[in-house]
N, C-alpha and C positions, 0 to 999 in steps of 0.2 A: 871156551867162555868161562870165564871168574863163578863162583857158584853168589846167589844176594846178597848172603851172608857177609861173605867176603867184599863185594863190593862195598856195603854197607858201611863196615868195617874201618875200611880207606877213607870214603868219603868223611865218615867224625873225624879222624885223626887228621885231614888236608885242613877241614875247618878248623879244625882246634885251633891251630896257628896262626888263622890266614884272618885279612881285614877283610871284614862282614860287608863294608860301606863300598866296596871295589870288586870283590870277588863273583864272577857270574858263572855258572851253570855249567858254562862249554870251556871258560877256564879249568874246571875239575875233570871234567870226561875227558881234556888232551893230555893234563897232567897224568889221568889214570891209563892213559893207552898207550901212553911211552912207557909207565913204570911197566903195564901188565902186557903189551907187546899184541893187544889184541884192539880189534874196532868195536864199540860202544854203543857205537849209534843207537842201536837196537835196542838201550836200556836206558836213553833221553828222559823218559816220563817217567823210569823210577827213579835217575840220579835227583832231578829234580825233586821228587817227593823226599827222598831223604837229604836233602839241604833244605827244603821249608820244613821237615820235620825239627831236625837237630835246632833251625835260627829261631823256633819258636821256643824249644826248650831253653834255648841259650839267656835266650829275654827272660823265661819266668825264672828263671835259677836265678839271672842276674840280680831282679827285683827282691827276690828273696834273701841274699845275700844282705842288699844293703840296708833292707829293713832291721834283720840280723845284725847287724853292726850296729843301727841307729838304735837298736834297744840297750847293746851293752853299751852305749856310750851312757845312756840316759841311767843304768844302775851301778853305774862304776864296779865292775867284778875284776879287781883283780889283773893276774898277767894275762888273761881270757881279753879283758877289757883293751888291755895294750895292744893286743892283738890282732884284735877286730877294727880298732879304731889307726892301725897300721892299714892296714888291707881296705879299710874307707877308702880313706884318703891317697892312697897306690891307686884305686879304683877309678877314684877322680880326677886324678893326674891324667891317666892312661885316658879317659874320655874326653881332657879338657881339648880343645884342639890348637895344635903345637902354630907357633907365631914363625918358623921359618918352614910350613909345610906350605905348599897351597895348595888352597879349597879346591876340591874338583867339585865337581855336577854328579847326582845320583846316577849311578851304572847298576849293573849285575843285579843280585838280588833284591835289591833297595829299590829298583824303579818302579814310582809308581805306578797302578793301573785302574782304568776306568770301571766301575761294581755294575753289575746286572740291580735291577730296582729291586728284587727279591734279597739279593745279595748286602744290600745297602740297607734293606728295613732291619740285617741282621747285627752290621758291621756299625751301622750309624753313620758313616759317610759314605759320600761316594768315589772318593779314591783312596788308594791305598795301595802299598807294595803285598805282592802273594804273600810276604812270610809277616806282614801285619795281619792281613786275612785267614790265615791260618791260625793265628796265637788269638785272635779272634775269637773266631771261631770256639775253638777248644774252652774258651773262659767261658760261652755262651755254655756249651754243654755242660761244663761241669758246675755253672750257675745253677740249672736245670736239674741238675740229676738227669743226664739224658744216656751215661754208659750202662751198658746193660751189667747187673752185680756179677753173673758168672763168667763174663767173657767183655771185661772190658777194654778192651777193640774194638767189641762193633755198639754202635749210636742207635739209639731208637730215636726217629725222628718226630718232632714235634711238629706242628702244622706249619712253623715259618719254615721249619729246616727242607721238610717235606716241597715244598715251594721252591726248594733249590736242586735237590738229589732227587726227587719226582719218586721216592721209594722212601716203604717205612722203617726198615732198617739199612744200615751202609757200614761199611767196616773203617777203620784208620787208614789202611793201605790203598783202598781206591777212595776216598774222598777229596784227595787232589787233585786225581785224576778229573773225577766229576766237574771240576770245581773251574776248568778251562775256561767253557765257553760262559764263564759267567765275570771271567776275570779278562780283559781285556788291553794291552800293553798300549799306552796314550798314542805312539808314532806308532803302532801298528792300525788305530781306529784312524789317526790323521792320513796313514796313508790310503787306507781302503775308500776315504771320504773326497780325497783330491783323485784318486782314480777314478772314481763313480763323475766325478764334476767333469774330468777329462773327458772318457765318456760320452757324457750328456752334450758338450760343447761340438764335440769331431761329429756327433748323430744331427744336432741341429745346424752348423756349417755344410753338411752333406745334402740337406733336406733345402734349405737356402738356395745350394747351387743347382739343387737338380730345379727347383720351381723358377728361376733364374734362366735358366736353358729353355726349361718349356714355355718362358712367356717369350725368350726370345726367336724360338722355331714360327711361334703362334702371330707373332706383329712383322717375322719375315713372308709370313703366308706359307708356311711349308709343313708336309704332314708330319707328323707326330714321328719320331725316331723308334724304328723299330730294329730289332736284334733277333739272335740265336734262329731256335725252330720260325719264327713269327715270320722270316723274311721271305720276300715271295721269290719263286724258284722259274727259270723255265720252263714248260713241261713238253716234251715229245709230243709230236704229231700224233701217233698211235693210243699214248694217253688221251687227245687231247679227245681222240676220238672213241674209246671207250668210256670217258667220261659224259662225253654227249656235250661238252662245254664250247664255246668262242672262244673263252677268257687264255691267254694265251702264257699267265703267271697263276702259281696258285700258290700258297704256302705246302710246305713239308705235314702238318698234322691237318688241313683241309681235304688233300690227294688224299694220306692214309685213312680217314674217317668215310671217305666216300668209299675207298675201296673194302672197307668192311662193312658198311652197310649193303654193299654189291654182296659179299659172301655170305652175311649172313641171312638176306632176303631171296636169296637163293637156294641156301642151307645146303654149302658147300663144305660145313665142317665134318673131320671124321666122324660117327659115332660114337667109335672103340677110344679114340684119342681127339678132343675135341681144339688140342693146341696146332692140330693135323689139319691143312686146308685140300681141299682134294679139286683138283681147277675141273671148270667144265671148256668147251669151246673159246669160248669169247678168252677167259680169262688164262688160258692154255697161251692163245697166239699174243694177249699183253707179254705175258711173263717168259714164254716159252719155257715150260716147265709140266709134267702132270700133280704135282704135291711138292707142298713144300710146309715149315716152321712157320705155323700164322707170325707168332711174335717175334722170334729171332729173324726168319726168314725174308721176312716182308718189305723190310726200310733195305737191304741188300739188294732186293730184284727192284725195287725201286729205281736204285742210283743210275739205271741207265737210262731213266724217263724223266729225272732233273738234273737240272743244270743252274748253279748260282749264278744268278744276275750281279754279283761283287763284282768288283774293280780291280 
């Protein structure tokens, strides 16, 4: 693996050339893994911090350029003058947008996203692309005076910032990081908001057809539909007779609850090992067994004593 440095490195120099308005994220990290022959994946949240780094720098150098220009036009200085007022207007050119290109739709880095309301008290609106949020940002801080003098990298956080990073100090390198769940990409909120609806539709179409069924059992006069353990079972003569019962079905956890109430009103359990049932008479000739596994053991020596009444 590339050392940051280096990665870093690549990423300015792809931008440099490339259109800001088209260019996204996973187009740089496939570029870089052909050039660098290696997988990336693993460094997604930093490729991305250093392309919102570089396209905020890129805006404020811009601005400053052409404020730079617009002063020497306004003092006439010279071949200086000629210059800058070449490089304006190249500047203009290059932004106008060309009459045989066609317009696409914001992609890549340019899309907008939905702001967290802490995010929005900072920003001023509520959407915006990350790398407007970013240059944001930055202008907030340094409105503030918010970089600390001997290490300016890290941000001392003021109480709005603090509302966003939940910490009083944060550094340059993880503030984009931080800065995810409060930036939110429009068709990623559109989709999570049509899946929740999905959702909600399939749970009450489910709940519809099950009260649909039970009022239809209830007006054919028929009992209540029962399943799994609930269903009643044959039981063995010899059951039927250490139960002490007539009833000639019983459910699966009715049988098993009687017969632990048998053992343990009896206190047929080991001592030493209380998962241990230690049979007396009676329950020797049920089971034909001296001991066995209360809980593994028991629903096993059963299956000879019921029988599904299924079809």
């Amino acid at each position: 693996m590339p050392p940051d440095a280096a990665i870093a490195k690549r990423v300015r120099e792809i931008l440099a050339s490339a259109n800001l308005s088209e260019v996204s994220s996973k187009d740089i990290r496939k570029q870089m893994e052909e050039e660098m022959g290696v997988s990336l994946r693993s460094k997604k949240a930093f490729l991305r911090e250093q392309i919102e780094s570089f396209m905020a720098e890129a805006e404020d150098s811009g601005e400053g350029e052409a404020e730079e220009a617009a002063d020497a036009e306004a003092s006439g200085d010279g071949d200086g003058d000629s210059r800058l007022r070449d490089k304006l207007h190249s500047a203009i050119r290059e932004s106008a947008p060309s009459k045989k290109t066609k317009k696409k739709g914001l992609t890549g880095l340019q899309k907008p996203c939905q702001l967290s309301d802490v995010l929005e008290a900072i920003v001023g609106i509520p959407q915006a692309p990350r790398s407007q949020v970013v240059k944001s940002l930055w202008a907030y801080i340094r409105e503030h005076n918010l970089q600390v003098p001997e290490d300016k990298r890290k941000i001392k956080c003021d109480e709005a910032l603090k509302k966003v990073f939940n910490s009083d100090y944060i550094d340059m390198f993880s503030m984009n990081q931080k800065l995810t769940k409060h930036v939110i990409p429009l068709d990623d909120r559109e989709t999570r908001a049509a899946n929740r609806l999905a959702r909600k539709r399939k749970a009450e179409e489910r709940a519809e057809k099950k009260e649909e069924a039970k009022k239809a059992r209830k007006a054919a006069g028929k009992s209540p539909k029962v399943s799994g353990f609930t269903v009643p079972m044959k039981i063995s003569p010899k059951l039927r007779e250490f139960l002490g019962t007539e009833e000639s079905q019983l459910s699966r956890p009715e049988v098993t609850k009687q017969l632990w109430d048998y053992i343990k009103s009896n206190q047929l359990q080991d001592p030493s090992d209380r998962r241990k049932i230690l049979c007396d008479e009676k329950l020797e000739k049920l089971l034909d067994c001296k001991s066995f596994n209360g809980f593994g053991g028991l629903p096993k020596l059963l299956q000879a004593h019921l029988t599904s009444t299924r079809k």
